[in-house]
N, CA, C and O atoms as a DFTB+ gen file, in Angstrom:
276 C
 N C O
     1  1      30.302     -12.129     -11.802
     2  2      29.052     -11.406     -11.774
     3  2      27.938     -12.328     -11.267
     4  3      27.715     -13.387     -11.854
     5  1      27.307     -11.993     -10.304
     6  2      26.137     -12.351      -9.867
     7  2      24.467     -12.591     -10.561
     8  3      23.639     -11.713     -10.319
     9  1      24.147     -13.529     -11.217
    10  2      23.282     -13.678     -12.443
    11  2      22.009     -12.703     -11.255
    12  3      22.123     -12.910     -10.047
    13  1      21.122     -11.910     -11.657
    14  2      19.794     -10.745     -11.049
    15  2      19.110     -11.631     -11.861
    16  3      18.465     -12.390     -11.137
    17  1      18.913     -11.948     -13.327
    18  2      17.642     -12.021     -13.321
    19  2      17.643     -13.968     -13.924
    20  3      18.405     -14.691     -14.566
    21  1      16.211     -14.113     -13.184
    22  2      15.808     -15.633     -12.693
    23  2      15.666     -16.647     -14.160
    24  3      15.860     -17.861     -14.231
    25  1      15.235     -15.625     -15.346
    26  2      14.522     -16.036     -16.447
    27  2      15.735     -16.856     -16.956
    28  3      15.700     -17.936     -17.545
    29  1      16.808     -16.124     -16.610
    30  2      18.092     -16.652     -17.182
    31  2      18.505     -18.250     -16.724
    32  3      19.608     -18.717     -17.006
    33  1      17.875     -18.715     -16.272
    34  2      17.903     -19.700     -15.391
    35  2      17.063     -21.077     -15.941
    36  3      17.340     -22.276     -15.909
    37  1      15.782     -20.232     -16.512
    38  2      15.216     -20.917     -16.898
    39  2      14.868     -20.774     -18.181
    40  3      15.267     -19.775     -18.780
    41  1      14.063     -21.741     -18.842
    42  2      13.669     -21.590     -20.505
    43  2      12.808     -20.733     -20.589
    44  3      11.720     -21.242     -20.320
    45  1      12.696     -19.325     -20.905
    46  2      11.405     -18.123     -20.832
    47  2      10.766     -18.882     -21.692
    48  3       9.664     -18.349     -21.824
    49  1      10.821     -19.850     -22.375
    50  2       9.279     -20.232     -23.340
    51  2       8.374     -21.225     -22.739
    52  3       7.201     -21.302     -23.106
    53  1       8.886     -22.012     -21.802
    54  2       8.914     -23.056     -21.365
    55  2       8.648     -22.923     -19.801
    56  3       7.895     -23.735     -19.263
    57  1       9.228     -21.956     -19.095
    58  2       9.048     -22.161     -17.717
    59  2      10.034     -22.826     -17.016
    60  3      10.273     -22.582     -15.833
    61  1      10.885     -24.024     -17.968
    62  2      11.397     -25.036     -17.541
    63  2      12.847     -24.355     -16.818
    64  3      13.312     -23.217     -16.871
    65  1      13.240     -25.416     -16.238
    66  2      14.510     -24.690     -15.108
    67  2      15.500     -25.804     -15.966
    68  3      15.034     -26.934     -16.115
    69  1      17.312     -25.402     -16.722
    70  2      17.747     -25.566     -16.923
    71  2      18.621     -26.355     -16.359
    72  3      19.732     -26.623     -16.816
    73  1      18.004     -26.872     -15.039
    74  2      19.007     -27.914     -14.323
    75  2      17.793     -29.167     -14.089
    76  3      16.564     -29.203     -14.149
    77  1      18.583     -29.873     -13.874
    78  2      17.870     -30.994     -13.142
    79  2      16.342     -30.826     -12.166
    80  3      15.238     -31.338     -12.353
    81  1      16.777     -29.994     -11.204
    82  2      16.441     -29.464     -10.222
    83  2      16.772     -27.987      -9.785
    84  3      17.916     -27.532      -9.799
    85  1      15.487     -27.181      -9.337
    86  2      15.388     -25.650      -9.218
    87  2      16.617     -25.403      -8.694
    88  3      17.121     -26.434      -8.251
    89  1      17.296     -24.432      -8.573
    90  2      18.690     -23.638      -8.291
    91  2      18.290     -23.169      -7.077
    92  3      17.171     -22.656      -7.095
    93  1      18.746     -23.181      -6.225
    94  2      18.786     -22.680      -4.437
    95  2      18.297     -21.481      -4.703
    96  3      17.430     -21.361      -3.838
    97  1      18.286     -20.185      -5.556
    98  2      17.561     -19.064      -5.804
    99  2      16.527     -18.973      -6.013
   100  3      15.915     -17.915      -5.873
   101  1      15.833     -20.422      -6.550
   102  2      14.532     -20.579      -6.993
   103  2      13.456     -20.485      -5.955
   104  3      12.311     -20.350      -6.387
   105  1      13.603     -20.525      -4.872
   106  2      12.984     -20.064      -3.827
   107  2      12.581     -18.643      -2.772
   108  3      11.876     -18.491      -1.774
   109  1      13.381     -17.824      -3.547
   110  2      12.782     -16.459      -3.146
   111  2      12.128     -15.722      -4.227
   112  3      11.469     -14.719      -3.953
   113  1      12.237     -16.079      -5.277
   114  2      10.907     -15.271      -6.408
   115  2       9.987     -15.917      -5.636
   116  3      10.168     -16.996      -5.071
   117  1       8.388     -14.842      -5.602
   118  2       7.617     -15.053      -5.165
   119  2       6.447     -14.393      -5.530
   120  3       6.436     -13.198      -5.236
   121  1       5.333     -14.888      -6.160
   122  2       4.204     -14.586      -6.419
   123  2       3.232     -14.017      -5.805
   124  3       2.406     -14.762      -5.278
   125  1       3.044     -12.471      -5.692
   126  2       1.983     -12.015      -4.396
   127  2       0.298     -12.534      -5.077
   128  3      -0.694     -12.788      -4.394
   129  1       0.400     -12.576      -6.567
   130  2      -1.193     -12.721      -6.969
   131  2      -1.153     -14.507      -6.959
   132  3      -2.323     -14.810      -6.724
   133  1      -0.584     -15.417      -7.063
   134  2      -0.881     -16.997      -6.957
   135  2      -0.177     -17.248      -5.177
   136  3      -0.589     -18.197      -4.509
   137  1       0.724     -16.417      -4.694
   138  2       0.396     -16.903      -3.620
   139  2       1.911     -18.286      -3.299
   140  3       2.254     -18.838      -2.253
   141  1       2.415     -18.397      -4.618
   142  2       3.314     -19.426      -4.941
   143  2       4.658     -18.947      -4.469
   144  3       4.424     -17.889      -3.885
   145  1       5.848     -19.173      -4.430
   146  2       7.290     -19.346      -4.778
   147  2       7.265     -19.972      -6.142
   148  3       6.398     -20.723      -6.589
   149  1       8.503     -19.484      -6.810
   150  2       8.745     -20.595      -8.156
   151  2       8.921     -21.813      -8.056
   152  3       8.497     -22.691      -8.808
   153  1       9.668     -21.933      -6.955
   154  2       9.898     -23.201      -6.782
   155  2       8.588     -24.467      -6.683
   156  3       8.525     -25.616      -7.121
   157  1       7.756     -23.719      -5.990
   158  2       6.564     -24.534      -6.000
   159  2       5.517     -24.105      -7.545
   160  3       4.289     -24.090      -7.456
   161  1       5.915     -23.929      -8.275
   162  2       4.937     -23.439      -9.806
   163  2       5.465     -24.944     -10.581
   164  3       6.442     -25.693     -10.549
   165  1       4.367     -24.854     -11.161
   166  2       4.372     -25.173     -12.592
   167  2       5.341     -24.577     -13.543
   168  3       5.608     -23.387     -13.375
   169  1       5.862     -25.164     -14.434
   170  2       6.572     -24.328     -15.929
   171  2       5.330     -23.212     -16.542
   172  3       5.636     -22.171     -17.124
   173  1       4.429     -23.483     -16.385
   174  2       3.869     -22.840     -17.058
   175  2       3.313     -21.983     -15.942
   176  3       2.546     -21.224     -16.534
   177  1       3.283     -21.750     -14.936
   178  2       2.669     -20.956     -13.394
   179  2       4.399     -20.035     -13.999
   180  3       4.268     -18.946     -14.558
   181  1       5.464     -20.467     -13.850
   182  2       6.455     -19.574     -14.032
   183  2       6.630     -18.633     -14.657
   184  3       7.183     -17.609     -14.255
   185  1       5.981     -18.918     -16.247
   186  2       6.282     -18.530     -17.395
   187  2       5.149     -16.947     -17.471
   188  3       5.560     -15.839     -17.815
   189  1       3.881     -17.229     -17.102
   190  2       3.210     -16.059     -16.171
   191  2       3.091     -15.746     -15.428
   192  3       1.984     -15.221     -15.304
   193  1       3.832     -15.711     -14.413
   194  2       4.870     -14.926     -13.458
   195  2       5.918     -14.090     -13.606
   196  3       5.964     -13.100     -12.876
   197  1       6.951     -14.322     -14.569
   198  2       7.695     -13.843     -15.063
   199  2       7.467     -12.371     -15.809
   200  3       8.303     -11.486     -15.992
   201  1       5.782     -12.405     -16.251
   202  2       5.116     -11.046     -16.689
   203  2       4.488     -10.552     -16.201
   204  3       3.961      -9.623     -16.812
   205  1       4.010     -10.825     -14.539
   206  2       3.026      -9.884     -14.128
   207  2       3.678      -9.370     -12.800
   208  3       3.557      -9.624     -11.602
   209  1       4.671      -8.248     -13.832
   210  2       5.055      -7.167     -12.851
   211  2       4.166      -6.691     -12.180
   212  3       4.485      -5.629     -12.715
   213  1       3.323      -6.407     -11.504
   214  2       4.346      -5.695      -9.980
   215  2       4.398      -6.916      -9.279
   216  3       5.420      -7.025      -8.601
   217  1       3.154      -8.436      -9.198
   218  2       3.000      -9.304      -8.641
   219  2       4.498     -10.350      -8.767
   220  3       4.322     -11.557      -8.603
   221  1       5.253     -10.084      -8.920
   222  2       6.510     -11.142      -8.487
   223  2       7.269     -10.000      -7.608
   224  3       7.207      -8.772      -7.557
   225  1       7.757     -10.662      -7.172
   226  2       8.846     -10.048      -5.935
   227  2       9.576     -10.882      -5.114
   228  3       9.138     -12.018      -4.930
   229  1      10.820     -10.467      -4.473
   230  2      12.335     -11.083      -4.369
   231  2      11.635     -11.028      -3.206
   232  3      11.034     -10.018      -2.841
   233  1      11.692     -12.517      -2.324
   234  2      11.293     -12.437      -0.902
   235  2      12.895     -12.768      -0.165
   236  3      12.620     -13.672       0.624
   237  1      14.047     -12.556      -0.062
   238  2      14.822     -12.769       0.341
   239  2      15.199     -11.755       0.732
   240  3      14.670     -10.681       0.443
   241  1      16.470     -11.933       1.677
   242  2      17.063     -11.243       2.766
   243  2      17.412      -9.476       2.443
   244  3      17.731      -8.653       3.301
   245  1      17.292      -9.299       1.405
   246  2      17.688      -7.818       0.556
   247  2      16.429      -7.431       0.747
   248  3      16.200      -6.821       1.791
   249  1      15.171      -7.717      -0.321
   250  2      13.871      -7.264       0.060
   251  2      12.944      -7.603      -0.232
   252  3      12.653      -8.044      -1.344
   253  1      12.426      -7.513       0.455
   254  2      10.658      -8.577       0.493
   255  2       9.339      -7.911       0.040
   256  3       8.258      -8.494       0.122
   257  1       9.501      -6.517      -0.497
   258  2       8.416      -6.554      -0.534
   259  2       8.302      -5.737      -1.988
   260  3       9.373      -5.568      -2.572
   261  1       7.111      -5.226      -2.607
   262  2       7.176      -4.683      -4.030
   263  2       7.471      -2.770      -3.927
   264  3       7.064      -1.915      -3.140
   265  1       8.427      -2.718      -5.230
   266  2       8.583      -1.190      -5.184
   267  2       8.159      -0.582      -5.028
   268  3       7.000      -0.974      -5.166
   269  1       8.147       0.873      -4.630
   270  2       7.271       1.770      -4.248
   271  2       6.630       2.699      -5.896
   272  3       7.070       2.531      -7.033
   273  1       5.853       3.350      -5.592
   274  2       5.620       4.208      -6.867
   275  2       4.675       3.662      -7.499
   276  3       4.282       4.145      -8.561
């Protein structure tokens, strides 16, 4: 199974990324209100990101842009 969601990845309290270094996925979450990738955040830029639906969105090859509705 293919892990969907990112949080899993990282410490939701923390922000922090459970590896050493961000996971090759960590670069298509993307912040339309900071403007960021995760990869470039803070733990704590992550950690409110992670809640401000509609402003995160999957910029990778599937789809780039936010749901409709």
């Amino acid at each position: 199974m293919v892990e969907k969601n990112p949080l899993r990845r990282t410490n939701p309290a923390t922000g922090a990324y459970l590896t050493s270094s961000p996971p090759i996925w960590a670069t298509y979450p993307y912040d339309t209100e900071t403007g960021k990738y995760w990869s470039a955040m803070t733990n704590a830029e992550r950690v409110a990101s992670a809640i401000t639906d509609p402003d995160l969105i999957w910029s990778g090859l599937v789809w780039s842009g936010p749901a409709s509705g």
